[in-house]
C-alpha positions as CSV (number, residue, x, y, z in Angstrom):
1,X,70.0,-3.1,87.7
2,X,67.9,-2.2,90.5
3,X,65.5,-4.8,91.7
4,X,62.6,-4.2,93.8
5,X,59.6,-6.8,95.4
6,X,56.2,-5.0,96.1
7,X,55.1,-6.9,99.0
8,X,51.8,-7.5,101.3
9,X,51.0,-9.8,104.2
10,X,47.5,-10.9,105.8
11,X,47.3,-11.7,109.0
12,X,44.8,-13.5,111.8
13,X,44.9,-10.2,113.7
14,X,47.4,-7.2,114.7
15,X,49.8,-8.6,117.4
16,X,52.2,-11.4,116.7
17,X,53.4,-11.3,120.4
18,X,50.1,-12.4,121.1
19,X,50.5,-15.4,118.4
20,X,48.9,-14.0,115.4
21,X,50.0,-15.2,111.9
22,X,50.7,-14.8,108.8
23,X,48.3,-16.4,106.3
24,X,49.0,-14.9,103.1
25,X,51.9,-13.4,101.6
26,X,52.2,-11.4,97.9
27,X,55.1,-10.1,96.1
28,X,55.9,-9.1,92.6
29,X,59.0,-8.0,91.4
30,X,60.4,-4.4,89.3
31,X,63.2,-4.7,88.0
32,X,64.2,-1.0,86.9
33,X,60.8,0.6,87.8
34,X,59.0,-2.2,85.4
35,X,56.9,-4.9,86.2
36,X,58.6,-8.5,85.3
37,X,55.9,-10.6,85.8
38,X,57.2,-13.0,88.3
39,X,55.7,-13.1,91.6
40,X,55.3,-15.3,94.9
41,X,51.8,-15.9,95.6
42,X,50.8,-18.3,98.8
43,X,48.0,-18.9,101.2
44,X,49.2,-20.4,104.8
45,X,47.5,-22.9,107.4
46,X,48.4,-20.4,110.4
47,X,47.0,-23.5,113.3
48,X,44.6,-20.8,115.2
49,X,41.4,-19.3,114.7
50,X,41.4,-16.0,112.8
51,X,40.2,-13.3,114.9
52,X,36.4,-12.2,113.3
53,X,37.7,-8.7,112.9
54,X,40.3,-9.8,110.9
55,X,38.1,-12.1,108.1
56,X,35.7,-8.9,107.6
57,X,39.0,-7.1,106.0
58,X,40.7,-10.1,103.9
59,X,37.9,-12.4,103.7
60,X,39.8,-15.3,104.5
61,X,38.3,-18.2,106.8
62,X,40.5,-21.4,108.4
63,X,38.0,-23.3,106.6
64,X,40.1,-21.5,103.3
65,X,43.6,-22.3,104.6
66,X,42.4,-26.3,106.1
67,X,44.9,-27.8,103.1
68,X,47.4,-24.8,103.0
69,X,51.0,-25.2,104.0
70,X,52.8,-23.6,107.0
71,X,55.1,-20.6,106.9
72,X,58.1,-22.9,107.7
73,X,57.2,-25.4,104.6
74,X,57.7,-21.9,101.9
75,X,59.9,-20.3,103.6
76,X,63.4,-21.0,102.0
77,X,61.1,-20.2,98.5
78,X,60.1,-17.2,99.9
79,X,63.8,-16.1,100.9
80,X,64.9,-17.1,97.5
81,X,62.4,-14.7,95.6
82,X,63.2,-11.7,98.1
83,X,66.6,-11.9,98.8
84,X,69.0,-9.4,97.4
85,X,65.9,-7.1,96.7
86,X,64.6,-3.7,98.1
87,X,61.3,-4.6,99.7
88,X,58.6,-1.8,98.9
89,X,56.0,-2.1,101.9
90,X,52.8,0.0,102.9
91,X,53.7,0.2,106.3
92,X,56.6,-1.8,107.1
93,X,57.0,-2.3,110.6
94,X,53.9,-4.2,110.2
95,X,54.6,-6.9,107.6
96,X,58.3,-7.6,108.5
97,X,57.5,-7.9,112.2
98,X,55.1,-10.4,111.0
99,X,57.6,-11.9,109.2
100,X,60.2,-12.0,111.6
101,X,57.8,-13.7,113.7
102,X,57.3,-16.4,111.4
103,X,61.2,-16.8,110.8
104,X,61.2,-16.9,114.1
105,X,58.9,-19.4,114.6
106,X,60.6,-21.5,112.2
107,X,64.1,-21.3,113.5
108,X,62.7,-22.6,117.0
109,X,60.7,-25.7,115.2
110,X,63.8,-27.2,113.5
111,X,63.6,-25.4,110.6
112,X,67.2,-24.6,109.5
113,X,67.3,-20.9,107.1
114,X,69.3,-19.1,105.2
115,X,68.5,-15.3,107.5
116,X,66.9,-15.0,110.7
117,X,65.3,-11.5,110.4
118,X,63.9,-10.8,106.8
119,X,65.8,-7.1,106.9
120,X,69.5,-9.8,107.1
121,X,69.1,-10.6,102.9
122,X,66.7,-7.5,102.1
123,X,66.5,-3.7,102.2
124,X,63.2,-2.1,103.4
125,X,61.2,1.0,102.4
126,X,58.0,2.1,103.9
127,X,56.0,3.5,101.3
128,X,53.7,4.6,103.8
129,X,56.3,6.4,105.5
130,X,57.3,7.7,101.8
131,X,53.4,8.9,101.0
132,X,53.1,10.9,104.1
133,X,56.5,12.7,103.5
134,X,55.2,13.4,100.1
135,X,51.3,14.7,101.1
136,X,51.8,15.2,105.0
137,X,48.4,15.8,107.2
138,X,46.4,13.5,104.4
139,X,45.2,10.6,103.6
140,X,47.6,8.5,102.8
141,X,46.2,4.4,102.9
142,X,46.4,2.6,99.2
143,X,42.7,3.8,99.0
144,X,43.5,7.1,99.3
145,X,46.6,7.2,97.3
146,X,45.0,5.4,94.4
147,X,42.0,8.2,94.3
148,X,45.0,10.9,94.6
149,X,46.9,9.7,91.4
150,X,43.9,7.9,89.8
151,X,44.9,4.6,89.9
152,X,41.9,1.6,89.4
153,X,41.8,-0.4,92.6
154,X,37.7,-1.7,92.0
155,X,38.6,-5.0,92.2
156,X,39.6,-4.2,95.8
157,X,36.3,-5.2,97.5
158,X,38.3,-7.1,100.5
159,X,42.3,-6.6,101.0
160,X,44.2,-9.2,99.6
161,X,47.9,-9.6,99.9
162,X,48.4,-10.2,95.9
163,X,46.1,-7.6,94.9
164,X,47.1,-5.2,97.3
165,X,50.8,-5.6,96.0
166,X,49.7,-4.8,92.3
167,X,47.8,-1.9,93.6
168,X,50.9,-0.6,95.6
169,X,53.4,-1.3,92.9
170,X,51.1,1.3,90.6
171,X,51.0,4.1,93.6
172,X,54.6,3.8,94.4
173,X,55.5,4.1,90.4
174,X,53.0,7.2,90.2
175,X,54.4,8.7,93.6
176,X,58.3,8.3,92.2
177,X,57.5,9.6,89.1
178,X,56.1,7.3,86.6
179,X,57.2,4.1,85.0
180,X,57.8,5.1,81.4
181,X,61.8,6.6,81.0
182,X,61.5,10.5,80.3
183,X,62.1,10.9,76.6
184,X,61.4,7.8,75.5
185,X,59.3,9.3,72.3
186,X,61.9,11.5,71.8
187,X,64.8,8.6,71.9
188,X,62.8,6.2,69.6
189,X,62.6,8.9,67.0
190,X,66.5,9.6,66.8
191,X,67.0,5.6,66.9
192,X,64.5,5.3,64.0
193,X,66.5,8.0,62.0
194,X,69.4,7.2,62.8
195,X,68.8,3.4,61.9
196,X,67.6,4.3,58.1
197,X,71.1,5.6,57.3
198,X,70.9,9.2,57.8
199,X,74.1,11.2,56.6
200,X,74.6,15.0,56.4
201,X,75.8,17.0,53.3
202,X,77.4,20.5,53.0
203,X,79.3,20.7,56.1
204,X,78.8,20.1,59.7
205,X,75.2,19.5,61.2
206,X,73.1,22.2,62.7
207,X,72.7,22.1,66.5
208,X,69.7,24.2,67.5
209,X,69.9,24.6,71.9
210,X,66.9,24.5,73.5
211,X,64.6,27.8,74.0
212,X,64.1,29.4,77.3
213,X,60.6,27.8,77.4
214,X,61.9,24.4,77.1
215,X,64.4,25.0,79.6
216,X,61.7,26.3,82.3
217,X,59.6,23.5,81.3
218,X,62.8,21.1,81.9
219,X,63.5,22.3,85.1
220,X,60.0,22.4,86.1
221,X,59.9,19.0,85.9
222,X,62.7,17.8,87.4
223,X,61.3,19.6,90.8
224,X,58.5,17.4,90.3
225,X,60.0,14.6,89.9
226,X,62.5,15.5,92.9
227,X,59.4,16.5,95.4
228,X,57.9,13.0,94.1
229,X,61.1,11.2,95.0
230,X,61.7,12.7,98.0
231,X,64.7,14.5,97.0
232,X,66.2,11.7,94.8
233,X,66.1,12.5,91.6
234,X,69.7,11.7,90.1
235,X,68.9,14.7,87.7
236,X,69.2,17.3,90.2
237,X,71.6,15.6,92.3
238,X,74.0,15.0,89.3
239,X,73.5,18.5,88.3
């Protein structure tokens, strides 16, 4: 089983060193490339003012967060939901050093945790990172990525950690290939026969190979689906 947590932060502005926070976290959970449904959704007091700049991008105001708890109050919950996981993040360095700030932050208040550092109970990949190794000298913010494989982000009017998430969970599963299993038509026929009692008479079956065509069109895809990986498709690497 491999389990993965989509995950997006907002912030009052760019710099925790300079005492910005966190004041929204979003994460949703894959389990083997499919959606699962649960998520961790939460709005944070961050006790500063949110820099102007910042409210033009998320929309968020202090007046929005007045009754909201504080990182430290969520953050064994949060741990909980992440830990163990591969965390999937459009640029990284960002959200976990905003994190780690806030663990951080924590720790000194009292506030005894299970991890210091959010990378001690997860694993972290940059899908930014991954998009730019995939389409180098683009494009390559959600925006961008969701025109390239035609993904609906409409609702995005202002970036929100949730939605921006569910947006990123669609572009990574389109830039690693897809979320349906290859064959899956193919594999529900067989079952169905097979499941209606099929027997053979007259001797052993008849196995018919595939033609050349299907083999070129086989191996044409698994280059696809290895540039789209990065050069991890098990296929290939098993072959």
């Amino acid at each position: 089983m491999i389990r993965q947590i989509v995950l997006d932060t907002e912030t009052t502005g760019l710099e925790p060193a300079e005492g910005h926070r966190v004041i929204e976290v979003g994460a949703i959970e894959l389990i083997d490339r499919r959606l699962t449904g649960r998520r961790f959704h939460q709005y944070l007091n961050p006790d500063r003012e949110i820099d102007a700049a910042a409210v033009e991008i998320h929309g968020i105001t202090n007046a929005m967060l007045a009754d909201k708890p504080r990182f430290m109050d969520v953050a064994a919950e949060f741990i909980a939901f992440v830990e163990g996981a591969e965390l999937l993040i459009h640029n990284a360095p960002f959200d976990v050093g905003f994190l780690n700030a806030e663990l951080a932050r924590a720790a000194a208040q009292g506030r005894v945790l299970p991890v210091a550092k959010i990378e001690q109970c997860c694993s972290v990949q940059d899908t930014l990172r991954l998009a730019r190794t995939l389409h180098p000298g683009q494009k390559n913010n959600l925006d961008a990525l969701c025109r390239r494989y035609s993904i609906d982000n409409s609702q995005r009017v202002v970036h929100g950690a949730l939605l921006d998430a569910e947006i990123l969970a669609d572009v990574y599963l389109a830039m690693t290939g897809g979320q349906t299993p290859l064959f899956l038509e193919e594999t529900a026929k067989v079952e169905s026969v097979a499941g209606e009692g099929f027997t053979f008479e007259g001797g052993e079956p008849l196995v018919i190979g595939p033609s050349a065509e299907e083999l070129a069109a086989h191996d044409a895809y698994l280059e696809m689906l290895d540039k789209k990986s990065g050069g991890r498709c098990l296929w290939k690497l098993l072959g």
